[in-house]
N, C-alpha and C positions, 0 to 999 in steps of 0.2 A: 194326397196328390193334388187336391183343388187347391187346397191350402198352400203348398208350395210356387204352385202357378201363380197363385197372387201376389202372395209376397214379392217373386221374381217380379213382377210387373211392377208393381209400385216401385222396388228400388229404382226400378231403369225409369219409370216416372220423376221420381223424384232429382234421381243424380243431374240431367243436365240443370235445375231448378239451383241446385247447391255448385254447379260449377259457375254457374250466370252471377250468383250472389258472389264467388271468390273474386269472379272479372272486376266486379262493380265495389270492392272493398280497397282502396288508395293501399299502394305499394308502400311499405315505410322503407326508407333506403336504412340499409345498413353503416352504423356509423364507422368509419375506419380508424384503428387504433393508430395512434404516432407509434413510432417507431424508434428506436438509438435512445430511450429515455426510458425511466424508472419509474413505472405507473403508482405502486406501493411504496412510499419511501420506510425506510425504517432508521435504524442507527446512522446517522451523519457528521462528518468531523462541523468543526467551529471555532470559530476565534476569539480573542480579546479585542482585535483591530484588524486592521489591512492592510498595514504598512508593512508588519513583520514577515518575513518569507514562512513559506511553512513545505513540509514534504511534497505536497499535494501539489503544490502547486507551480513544478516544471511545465512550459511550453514548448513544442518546436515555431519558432519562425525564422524566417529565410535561411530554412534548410540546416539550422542548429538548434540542437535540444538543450535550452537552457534552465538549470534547477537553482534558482537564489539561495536557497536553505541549506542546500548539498555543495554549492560553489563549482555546483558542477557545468563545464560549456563543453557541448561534445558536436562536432560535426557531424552530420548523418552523411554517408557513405555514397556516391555522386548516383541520383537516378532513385535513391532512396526517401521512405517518407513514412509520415506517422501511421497505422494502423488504423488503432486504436489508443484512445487516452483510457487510465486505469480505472477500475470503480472505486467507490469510497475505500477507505482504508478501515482494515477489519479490524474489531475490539481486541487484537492480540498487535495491533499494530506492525499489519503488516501491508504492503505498499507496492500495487503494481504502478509503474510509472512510466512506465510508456513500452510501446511495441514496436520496431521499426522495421518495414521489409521495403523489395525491390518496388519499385512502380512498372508498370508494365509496360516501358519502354526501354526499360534497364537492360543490358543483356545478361544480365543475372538473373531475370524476372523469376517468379516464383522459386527460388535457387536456394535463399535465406531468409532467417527473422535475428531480429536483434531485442530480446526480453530484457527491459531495467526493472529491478526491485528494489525494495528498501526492506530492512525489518527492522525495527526498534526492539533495540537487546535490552531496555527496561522490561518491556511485556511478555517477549517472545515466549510462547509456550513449549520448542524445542529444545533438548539439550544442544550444548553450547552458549558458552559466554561470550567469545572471541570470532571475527569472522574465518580464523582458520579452524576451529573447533568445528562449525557449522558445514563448513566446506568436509572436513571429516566424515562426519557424522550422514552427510548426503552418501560417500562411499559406501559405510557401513551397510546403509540400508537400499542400496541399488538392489534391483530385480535380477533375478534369474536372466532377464531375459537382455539386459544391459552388459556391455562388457567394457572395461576399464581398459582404456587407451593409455592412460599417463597419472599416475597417484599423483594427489595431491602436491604440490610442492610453492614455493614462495617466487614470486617472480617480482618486479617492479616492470608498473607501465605507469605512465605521464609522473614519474618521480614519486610516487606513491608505492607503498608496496602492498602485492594482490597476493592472496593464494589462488590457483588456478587446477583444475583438475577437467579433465577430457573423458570420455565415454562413447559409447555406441550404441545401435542397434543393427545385429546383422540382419536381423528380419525385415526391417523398416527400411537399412540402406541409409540412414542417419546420423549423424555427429553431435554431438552436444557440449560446446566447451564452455566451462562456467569459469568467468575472475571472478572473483569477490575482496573487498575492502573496506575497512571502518571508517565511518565519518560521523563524528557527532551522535558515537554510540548508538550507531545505524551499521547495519551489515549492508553495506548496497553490492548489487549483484548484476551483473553481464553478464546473460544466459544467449551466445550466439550457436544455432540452427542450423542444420544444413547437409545437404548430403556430400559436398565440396568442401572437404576438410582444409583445402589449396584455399580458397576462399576463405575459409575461417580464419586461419593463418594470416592473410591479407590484411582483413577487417581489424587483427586484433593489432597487427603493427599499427594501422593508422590510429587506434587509442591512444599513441603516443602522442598526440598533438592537444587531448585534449586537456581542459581545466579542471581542477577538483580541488576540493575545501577550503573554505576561507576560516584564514587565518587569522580574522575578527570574532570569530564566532563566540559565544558564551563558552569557559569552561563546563566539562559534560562529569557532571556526579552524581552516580545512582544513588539513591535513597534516602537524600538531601532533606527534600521534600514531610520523610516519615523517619527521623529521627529528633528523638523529642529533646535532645540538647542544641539541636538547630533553631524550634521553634521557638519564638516569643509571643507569638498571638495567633490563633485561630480562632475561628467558628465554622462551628458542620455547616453542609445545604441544606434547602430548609427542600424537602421536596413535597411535591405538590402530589404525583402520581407514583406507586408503588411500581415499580418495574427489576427483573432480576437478570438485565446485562451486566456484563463489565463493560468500565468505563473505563478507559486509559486516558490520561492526560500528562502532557508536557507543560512545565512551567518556567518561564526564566523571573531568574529572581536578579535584582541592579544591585551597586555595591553598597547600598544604605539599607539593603534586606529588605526591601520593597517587592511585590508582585507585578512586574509591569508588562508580563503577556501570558494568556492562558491558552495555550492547544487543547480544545476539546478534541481527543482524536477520532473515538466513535460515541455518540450517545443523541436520544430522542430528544428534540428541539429544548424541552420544558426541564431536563436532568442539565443540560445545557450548559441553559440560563442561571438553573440553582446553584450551579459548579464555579462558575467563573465567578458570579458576584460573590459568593464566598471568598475562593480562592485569593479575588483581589484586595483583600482583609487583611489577607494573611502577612505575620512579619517574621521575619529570621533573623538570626544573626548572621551579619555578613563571611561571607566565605575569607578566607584570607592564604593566600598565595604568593608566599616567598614573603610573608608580612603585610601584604598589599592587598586588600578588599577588591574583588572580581568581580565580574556577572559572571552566574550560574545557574544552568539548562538542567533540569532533575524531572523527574518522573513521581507520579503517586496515580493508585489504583483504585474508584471508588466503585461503585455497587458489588455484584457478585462477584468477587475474584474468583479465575476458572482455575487457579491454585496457589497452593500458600506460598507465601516468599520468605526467602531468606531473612532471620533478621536487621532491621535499619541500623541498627547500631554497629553490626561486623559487614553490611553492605555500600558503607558510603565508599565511592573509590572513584577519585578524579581522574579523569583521560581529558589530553589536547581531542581540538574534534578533529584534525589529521591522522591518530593515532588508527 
């Protein structure tokens, strides 16, 4: 019992003693994280130069979303505005490119969203080849809990032709109508939102105003790249660090079989650098179309491929990038 009395005593001795010492100890301020930004970077696209457009890098200004790469100019919808800009584009090459909803002076506000994506049909790891195959294959595997408003079918909006397919949630009270379209063996995609189907409807007339593919572009031939009666000169990367992503990259090649731009599309800064300078070694025999030597946009896979590919030799296959 004495024993306990003490001890009790001392502690209450001691504690104001230990709280005097916390007063007298400098606050460290807490430092505040940024925000909107990628503290850990890891796989990042990259380039040969800055001149060349790339996926990545559509803008909206003065109230148009404009994509060099994609030749795409689309007006954003009046009272409407960017979101979000996309994150890096993933080692399967795939491509969120912009978000577009109401601003909140719209009287649509919170009403709609308007999702653009891209997937590059060299990488893609889902079935489908074609972007109506993919537009398919999105039916196939709808949820229970989705219900199909309108299969699949072919439409043309701004001269181009889309597959288009409609869906729901009755639970949610939501719309989902997706175009999709090829461009430069890209599946890009129009993913418009919304519980106002009347509105959806709207939005997708006014795509008729917009721009899409240039007609400049490099002819687009998968496998170009990794068939060995194309090639006349390589050398591997030389790498520096052991790592087991894939790496996608896009290459245009001029009509003397020259390498004159290298899309790193996902990989760490150092796999990069070993990529391109190889890359731009590299010589081909020129492509030839209707007899006439092209530029040619082709694809090759370097580190861990996340699966095997068809062989290069039955996979070369040119498309316009309109197609």
């Amino acid at each position: 019992m004495f024993r306990r009395t003490t001890q009790a005593l001392l502690f209450l001795c001691i504690l104001p003693i230990a709280r005097a010492q916390e007063s007298d100890t400098p606050t460290v301020p807490l430092r505040k994280l940024p925000t909107d930004v990628i503290l850990v970077k890891g796989a990042v696209p990259s380039a040969s130069d800055t001149s060349t457009p790339l996926p990545e890098g559509g803008v909206v200004a003065k109230d148009v979303y404009n994509n060099d790469y994609f030749g795409l100019s689309y007006a954003l919808p009046s009272g409407w505005f960017e979101k979000y800009k996309g994150p890096p584009p993933s080692d399967s090459g795939a491509y969120v490119l912009t978000l577009l909803r109401p601003g909140p002076t719209d009287k649509h506000s919170s009403r709609g969203t308007l999702l653009i994506t891209a997937q590059d049909m060299f990488f893609t790891r889902l079935p489908g080849q074609t972007a109506k195959e993919t537009i398919e294959q999105t039916k196939e595997t709808l949820q229970p809990d989705y219900k199909v408003e309108h299969a699949p079918s072919q439409v043309t909006v701004a001269n181009h032709a889309f597959t288009r397919f409609d869906y729901n949630s009755p639970v949610a009270g939501l719309h989902w109508y997706v175009l999709a379209t090829e461009v430069r063996c890209h599946t890009v995609r129009f993913v418009f939102t919304s519980p106002d189907p009347a509105l959806i409807e709207t939005l997708i007339k006014e795509m008729d105003a917009m721009k899409l593919a240039d007609a400049n572009a490099p002819l687009c031939v998968a496998g170009y790249a990794e068939a060995a009666n194309s090639i006349t000169y390589k050398v591997d990367p030389t790498w520096t660090e052991q790592k087991y992503n894939a790496i996608p990259v896009r290459i245009i090649i001029d009509k003397a079989g020259k390498v004159r731009h290298v899309h790193v599309i996902s990989a760490f800064p150092a796999q990069a650098k070993a990529i391109t300078d190889a890359l731009m070694t590299w010589r081909f025999r020129p492509y030839l179309r209707d007899g006439q030597p092209v530029d040619v946009e082709t694809g090759i896979m370097f580190g861990s491929a996340p699966r095997a590919k068809a062989s290069a030799a039955t996979s070369v296959n040119a498309r316009r990038s309109s197609d």
